[in-house]
N, C-alpha and C positions, 0 to 999 in steps of 0.2 A: 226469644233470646234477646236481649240487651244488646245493643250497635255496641259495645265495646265487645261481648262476645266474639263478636263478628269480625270484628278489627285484630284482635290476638288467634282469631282461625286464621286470618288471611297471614299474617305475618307469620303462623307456623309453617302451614302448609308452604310459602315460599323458601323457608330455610329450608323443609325436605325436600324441595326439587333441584337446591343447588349442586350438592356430590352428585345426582342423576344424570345432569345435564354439564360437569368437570367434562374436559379431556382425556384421554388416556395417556396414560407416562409417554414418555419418549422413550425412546430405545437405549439413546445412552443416558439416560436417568442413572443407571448403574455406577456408569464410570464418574457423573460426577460426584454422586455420594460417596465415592469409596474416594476420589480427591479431595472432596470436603471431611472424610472420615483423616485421612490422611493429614492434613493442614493443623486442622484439631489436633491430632496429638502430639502434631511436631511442637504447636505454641504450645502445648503444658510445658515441656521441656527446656524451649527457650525462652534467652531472654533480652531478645532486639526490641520488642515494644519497652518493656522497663525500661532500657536502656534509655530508649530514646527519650522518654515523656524525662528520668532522670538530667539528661543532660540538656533538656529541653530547659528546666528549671534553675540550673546550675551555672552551664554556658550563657547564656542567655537573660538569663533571671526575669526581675517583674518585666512586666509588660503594659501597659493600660492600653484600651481600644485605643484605635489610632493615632499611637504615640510611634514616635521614629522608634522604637524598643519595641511595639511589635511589629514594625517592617522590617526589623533585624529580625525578629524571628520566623515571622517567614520565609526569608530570605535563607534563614539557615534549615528551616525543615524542608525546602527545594533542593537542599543543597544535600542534606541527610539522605532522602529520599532517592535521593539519584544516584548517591554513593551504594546505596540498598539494591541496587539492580532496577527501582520502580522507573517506567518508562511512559507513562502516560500522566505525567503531572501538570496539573492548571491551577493557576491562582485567578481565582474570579473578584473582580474590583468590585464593590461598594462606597458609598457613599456611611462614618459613621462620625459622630459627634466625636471631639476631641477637647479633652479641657486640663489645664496643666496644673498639676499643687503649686503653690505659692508657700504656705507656709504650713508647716505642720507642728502639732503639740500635743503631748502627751503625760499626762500623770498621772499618777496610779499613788 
């Protein structure tokens, strides 16, 4: 046999040991599926994400990376979020380039 033979045995045989050697479910596996089944069909129905990403664009508007318009907007999706009931929110800092129009022009 050909060493690449050999090489695509070994890499099969590894994919078939992996489900053999998986864990077994957990016990409440059940309940979260039937909460993830649940979540699911409550967002076909609503419409709080539309909403949001809408007034995200609208209140708020552009934005460019690290302009005082997207620390407004962050500032407002913490603010959203919290209104939402969400209770574990973090804004993690970076470091990102910021660069301002000066002039802009357009013809067509």
């Amino acid at each position: 046999m050909k060493p690449v033979s050999f090489l695509a045995l070994g890499a099969l045989a590894l994919c078939l040991t992996g489900p053999a050697s998986a864990e077994p479910a957990a016990a409440d596996d059940a309940a979260l599926l039937a909460t993830a089944k649940q979540l699911t069909e409550a967002a076909k129905t609503d419409e709080v994400g539309l909403q949001f990403v809408e007034d995200l664009t609208t209140e708020v508007g552009q934005r460019l990376a690290g302009s005082p318009a997207e620390q407004r907007a962050r500032d407002w999706a913490v603010s959203e979020l919290k209104s939402l009931g969400f209770t574990n929110i973090r804004v993690d800092s970076f470091e990102i380039p910021y660069w301002a129009r000066k002039h802009e022009h357009l013809t067509v």
